[in-house]
VOKE-723027 format. One record per residue (C-alpha): residue in one letter; z, x, y. Coordinates in steps of 0.05 Angstrom, whole numbers, plus 32768, in hexadecimal, padded with zeros to 4 digits. Example, Ala and Ser with C-alpha at 12.3 -4.5 7.8 and 13.67 -1.06 7.14 Angstrom:
> a | 809C | 80F6 | 7FA6
> s | 808F | 8111 | 7FEB
END
This chain:
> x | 81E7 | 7B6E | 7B10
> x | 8218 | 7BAD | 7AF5
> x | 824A | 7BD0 | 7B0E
> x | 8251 | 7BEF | 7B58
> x | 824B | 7C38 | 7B4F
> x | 826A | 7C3D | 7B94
> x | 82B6 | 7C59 | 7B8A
> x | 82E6 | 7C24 | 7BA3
> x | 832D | 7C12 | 7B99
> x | 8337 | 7BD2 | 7B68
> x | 8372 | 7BBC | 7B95
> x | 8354 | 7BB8 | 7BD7
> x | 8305 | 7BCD | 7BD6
> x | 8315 | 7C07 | 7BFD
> x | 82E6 | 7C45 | 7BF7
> x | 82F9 | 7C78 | 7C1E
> x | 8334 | 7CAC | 7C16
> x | 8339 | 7C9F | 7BC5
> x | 835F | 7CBC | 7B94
> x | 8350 | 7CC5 | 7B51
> x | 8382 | 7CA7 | 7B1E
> x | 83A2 | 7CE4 | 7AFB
> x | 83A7 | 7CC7 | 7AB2
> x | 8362 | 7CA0 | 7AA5
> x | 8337 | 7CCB | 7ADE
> x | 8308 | 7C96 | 7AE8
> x | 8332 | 7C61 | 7B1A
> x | 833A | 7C6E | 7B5D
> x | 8367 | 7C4E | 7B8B
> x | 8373 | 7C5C | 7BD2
> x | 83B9 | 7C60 | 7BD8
> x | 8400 | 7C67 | 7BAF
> x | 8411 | 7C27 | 7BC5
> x | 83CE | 7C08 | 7B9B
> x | 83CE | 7C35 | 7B67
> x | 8413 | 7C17 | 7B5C
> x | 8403 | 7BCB | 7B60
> x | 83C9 | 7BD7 | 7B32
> x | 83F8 | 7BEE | 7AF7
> x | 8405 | 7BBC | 7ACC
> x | 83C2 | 7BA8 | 7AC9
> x | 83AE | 7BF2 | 7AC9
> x | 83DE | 7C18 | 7A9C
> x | 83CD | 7C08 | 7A60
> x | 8381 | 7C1B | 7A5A
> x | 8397 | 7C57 | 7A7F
> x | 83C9 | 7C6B | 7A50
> x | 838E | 7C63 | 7A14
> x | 835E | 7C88 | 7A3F
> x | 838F | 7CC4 | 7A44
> x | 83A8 | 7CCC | 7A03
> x | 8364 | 7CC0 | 79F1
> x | 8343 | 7CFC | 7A13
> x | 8388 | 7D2A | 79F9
> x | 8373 | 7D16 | 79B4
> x | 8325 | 7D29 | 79BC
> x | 833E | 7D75 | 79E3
> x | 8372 | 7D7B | 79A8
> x | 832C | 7D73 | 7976
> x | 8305 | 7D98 | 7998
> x | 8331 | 7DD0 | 79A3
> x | 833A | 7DD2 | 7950
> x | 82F2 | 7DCF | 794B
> x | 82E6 | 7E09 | 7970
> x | 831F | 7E2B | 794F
> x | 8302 | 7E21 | 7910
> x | 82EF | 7E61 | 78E0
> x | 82AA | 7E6A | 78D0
> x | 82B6 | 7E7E | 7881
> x | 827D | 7E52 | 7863
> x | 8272 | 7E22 | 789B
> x | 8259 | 7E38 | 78E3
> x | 8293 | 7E4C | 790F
> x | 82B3 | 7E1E | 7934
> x | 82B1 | 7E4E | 797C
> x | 826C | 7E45 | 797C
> x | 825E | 7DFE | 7958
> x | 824B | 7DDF | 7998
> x | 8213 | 7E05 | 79AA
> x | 81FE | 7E11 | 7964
> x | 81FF | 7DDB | 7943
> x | 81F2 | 7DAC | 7976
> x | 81CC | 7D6B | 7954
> x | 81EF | 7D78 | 7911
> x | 8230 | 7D62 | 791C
> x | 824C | 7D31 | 78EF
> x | 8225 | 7D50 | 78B6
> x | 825D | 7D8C | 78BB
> x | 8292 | 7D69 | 789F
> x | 82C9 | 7D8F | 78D4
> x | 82A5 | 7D6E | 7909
> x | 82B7 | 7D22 | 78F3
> x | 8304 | 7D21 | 7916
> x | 82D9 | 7D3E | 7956
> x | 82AD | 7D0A | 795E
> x | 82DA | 7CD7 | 7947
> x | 830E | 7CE6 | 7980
> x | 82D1 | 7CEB | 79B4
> x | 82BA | 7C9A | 799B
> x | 8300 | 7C89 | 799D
> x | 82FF | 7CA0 | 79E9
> x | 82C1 | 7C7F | 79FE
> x | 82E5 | 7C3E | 79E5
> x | 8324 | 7C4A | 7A10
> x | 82FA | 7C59 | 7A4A
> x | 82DA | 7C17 | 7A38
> x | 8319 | 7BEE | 7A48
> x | 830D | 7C00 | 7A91
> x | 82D2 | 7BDE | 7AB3
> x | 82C9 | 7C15 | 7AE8
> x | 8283 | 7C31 | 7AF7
> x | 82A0 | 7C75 | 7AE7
> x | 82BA | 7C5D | 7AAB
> x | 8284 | 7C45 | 7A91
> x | 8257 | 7C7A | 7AA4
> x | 8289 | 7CA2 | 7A85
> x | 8280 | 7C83 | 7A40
> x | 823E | 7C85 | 7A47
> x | 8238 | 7CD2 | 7A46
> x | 826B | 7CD8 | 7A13
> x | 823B | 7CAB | 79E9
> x | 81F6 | 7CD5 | 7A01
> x | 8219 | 7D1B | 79EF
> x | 8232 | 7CFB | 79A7
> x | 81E0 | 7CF0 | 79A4
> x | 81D2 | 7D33 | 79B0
> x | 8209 | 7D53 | 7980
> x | 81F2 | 7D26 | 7945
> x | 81AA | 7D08 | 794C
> x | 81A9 | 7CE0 | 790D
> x | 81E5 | 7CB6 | 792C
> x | 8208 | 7CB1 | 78EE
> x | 8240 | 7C87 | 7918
> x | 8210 | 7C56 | 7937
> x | 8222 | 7C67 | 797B
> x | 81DA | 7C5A | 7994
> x | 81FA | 7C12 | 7991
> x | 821C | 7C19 | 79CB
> x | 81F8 | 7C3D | 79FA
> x | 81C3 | 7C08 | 7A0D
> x | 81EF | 7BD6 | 7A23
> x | 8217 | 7C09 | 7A58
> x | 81D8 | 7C22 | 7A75
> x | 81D2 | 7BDC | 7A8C
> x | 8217 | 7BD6 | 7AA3
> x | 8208 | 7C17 | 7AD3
> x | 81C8 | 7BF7 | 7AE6
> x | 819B | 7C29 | 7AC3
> x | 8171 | 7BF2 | 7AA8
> x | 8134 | 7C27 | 7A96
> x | 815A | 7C5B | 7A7A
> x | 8171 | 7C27 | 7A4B
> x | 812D | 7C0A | 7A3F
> x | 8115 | 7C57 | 7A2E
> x | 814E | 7C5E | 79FE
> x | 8140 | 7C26 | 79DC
> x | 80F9 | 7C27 | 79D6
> x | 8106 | 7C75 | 79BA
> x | 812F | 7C57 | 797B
> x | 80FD | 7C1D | 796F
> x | 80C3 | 7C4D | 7976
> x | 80D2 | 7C91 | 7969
> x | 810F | 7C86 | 7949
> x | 80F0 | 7C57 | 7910
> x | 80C8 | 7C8C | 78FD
> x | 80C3 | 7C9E | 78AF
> x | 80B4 | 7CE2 | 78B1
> x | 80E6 | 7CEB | 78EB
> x | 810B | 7D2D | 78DE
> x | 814C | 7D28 | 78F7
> x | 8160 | 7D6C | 78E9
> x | 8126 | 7D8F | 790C
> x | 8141 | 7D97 | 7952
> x | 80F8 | 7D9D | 7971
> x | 80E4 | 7D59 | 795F
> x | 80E4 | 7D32 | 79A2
> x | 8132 | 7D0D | 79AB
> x | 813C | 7CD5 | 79D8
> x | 8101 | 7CEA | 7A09
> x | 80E1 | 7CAD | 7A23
> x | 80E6 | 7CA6 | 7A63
> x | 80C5 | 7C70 | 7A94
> x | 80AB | 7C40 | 7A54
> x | 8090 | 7BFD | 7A78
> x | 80C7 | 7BD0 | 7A69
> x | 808C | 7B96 | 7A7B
> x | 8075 | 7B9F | 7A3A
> x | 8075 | 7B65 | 7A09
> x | 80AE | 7B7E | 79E2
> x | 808B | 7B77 | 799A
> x | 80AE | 7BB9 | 7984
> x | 80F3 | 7B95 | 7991
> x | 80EE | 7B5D | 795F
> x | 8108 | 7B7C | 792A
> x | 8137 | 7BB6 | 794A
> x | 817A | 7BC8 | 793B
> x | 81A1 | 7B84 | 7959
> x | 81CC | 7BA2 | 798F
> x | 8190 | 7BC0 | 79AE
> x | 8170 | 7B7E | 79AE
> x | 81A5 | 7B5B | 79CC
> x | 819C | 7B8F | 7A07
> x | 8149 | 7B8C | 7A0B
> x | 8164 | 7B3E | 7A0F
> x | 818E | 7B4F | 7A49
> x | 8160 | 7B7A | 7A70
> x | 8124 | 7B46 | 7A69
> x | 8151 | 7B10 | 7A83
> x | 8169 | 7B49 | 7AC0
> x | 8122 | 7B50 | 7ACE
> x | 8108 | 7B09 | 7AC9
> x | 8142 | 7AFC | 7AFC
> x | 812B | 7B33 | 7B2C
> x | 80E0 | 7B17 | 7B22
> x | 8104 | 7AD8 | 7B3B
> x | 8128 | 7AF2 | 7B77
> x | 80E9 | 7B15 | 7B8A
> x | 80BE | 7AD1 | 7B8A
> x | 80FA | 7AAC | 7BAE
> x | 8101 | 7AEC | 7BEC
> x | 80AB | 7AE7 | 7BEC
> x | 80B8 | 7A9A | 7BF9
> x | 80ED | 7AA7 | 7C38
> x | 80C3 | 7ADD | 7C50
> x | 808E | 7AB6 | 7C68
> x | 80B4 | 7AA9 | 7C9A
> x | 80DD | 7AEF | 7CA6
> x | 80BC | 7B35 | 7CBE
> x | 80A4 | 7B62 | 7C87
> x | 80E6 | 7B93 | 7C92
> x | 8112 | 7B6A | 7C83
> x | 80E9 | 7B4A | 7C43
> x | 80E7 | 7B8C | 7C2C
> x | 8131 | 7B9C | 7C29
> x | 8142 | 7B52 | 7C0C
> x | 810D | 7B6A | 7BD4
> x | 8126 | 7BB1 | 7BCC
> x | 8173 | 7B99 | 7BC4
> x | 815A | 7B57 | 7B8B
> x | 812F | 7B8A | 7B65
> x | 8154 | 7BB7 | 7B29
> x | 813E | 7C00 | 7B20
> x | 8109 | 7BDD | 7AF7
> x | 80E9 | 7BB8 | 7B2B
> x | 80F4 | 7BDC | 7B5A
> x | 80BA | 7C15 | 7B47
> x | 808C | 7BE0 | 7B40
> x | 8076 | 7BE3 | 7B84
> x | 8030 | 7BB0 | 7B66
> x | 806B | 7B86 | 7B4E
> x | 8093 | 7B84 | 7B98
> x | 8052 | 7B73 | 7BBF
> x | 8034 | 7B46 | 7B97
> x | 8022 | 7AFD | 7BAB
> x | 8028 | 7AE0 | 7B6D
> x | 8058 | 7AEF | 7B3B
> x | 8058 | 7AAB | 7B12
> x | 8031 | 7AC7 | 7AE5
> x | 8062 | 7B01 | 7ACD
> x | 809F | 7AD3 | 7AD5
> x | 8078 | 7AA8 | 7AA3
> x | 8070 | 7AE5 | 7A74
> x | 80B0 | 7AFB | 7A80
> x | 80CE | 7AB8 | 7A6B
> x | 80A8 | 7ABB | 7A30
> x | 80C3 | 7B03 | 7A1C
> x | 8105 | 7AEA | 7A2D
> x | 80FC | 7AAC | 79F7
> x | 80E9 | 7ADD | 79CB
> x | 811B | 7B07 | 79C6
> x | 8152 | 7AD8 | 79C6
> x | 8129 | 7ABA | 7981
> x | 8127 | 7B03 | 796D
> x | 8175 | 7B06 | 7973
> x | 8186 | 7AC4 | 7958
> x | 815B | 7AD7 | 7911
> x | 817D | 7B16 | 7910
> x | 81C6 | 7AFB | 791A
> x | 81D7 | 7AAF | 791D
> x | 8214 | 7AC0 | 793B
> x | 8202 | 7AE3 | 797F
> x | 81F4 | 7AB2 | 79A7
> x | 8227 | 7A85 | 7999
> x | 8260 | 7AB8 | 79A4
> x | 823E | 7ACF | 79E3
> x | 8244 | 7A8B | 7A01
> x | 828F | 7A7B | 79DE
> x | 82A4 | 7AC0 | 79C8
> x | 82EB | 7AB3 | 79C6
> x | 8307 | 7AE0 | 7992
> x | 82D1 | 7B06 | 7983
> x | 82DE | 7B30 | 79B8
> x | 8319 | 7B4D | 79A1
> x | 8300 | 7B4F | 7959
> x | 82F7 | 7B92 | 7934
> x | 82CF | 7B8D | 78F1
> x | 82D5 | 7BCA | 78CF
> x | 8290 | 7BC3 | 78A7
> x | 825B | 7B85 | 78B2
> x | 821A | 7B7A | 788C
> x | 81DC | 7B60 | 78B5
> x | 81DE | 7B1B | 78CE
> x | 8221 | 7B15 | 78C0
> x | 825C | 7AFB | 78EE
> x | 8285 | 7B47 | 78EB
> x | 8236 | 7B61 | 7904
> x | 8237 | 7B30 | 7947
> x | 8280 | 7B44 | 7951
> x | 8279 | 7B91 | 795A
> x | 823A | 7B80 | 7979
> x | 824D | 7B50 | 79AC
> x | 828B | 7B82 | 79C1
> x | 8255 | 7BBC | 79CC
> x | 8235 | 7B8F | 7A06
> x | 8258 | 7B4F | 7A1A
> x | 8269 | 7B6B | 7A5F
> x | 8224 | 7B85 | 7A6D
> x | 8213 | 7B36 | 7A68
> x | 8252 | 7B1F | 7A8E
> x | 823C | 7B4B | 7ABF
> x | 81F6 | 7B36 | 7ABF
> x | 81FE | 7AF7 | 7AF4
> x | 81E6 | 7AB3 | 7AD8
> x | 81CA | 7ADC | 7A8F
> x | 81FB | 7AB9 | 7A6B
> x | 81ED | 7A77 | 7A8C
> x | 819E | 7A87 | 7A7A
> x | 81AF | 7A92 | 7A28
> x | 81D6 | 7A51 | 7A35
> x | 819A | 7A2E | 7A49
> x | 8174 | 7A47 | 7A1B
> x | 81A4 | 7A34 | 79DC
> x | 81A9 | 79EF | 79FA
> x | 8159 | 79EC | 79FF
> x | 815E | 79F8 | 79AC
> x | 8199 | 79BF | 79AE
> x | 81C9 | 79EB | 798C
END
């Protein structure tokens, strides 16, 4: 359902005795002899990833080097003017370089990779809270990828919610910032309808993991009529996501057609809820051909550039969703597209 978070060479599987590859830091392999068969395929995101990360230190290190004259001093701009970023004009090649890292580390679909960018992403958050890059667009889909399916349902719920507020004061570091935590992702998701699209395409994603976990759960309560309760209970704690999984109601119950009716129904209703926003999606995400390796440098809503930049934020969060695509399929063919 995401990616192993288990270290493990990509050659052989092995996980034990690793070492970390010395350009990109977040590949492992277990010997010289793999680390050298997995080159050609390897080198080149490496190579971005590196010169990537020497670009962001080379920023930061002017940043910090910066005089304060009539703007606050770089040696200390970290710590003191943490949130504001981007609205200091000197700050703009920093967090520039630091986006154009996440998106080399991006090129390598390695847990730590991804968890990587993911940080990098959270920490832009925290330096600039009105996001005047967007990168809130991101992060939703690579919380899935890591299989942190509620942080990313708290994250999005905060921009829908919290976020939408008018008389939000981004500049007033005591307002609360990103600190949902634990939201029922159950809910109907009425606040969703509307939301910016890429997080929609993720609430999308993450109804359709947990429908499928809902699923798994009614299959493993069918076998284990027949099998002791043990071993029922480790089929359901492996099927269930981090979701689920807290739900202990959810785990034990004896009837859960009733939720995987609901949930089918949320599902539906979100992929409407995309479709209306962007014609596009859904299409691309079954055929995206290339869209993929598109990069619109400005979209309006609804528009084809929009489902481009969008669809590269979380395509692999839905190829590596087993049988999600295959559901939006089904669904497109049930509105004979």
């Amino acid at each position: 359902m995401s990616l192993n978070p288990t270290l493990s060479c990509p050659i052989c599987g092995a996980k034990e005795g690793l070492s970390r590859c010395a350009g990109c830091k977040v590949t492992f392999y277990c010997s010289q002899e793999h680390l050298i068969s997995d080159r050609p395929d390897h080198e080149g995101a490496c190579k971005d990833v590196k010169k990537a990360r020497i670009a962001l230190e080379d920023e930061e290190a002017t940043l910090r080097a910066a005089p304060g004259d009539f703007m606050p001093a770089g040696e200390t701009i970290f710590e003191d003017e943490a949130g504001y970023f981007w609205g200091i004009v000197k700050t703009r090649p920093y967090m520039r370089a630091r986006y154009a890292l996440v998106e080399a580390l991006l090129e390598i679909s390695t847990y730590a990779a991804v968890d990587a960018a993911l940080n990098h992403l959270l920490d832009m958050l925290r330096l600039c809270r009105s996001d005047n890059m967007g990168v809130r667009d991101a992060v939703p889909a690579l919380f899935l990828r890591l299989g942190k399916d509620q942080e990313c349902y708290d994250f999005v719920k905060w921009w829908a919610s919290t976020g939408e507020r008018s008389d939000y004061d981004w500049g007033d570091l005591d307002e609360p910032y990103l600190d949902l935590k634990d939201q029922n992702a159950l809910e109907p998701p009425v606040l969703f309808a509307r939301a910016d699209l890429s997080h929609s395409i993720s609430v999308t994603l993450l109804k359709i993991r947990i429908l499928f976990d809902l699923q798994a759960l009614k299959s493993a309560a069918a076998i284990g009529q027949k099998l002791p309760q043990e071993v029922l209970d480790n089929i359901r704690n492996q099927m269930a996501s981090n979701i689920i999984s807290q739900r202990r109601d959810i785990i034990e119950s004896d009837n859960l057609d009733p939720l995987i009716d609901d949930f089918q129904t949320q599902v539906s209703d979100m992929y409407n809820a995309v479709d209306k926003s962007n014609r596009y999606f859904w299409p691309a995400l079954l055929r995206p051909g290339d869209n993929l390796t598109a990069r619109p440098g400005s979209y309006s809503s609804g528009s084809k550039e929009e489902m481009q930049l969008k669809l590269l934020y979380s395509y692999n969060s839905w190829a590596e969703t087993p049988g999600a695509i295959d559901y939006i399929r089904m669904l497109a063919a049930d509105r004979n597209w």
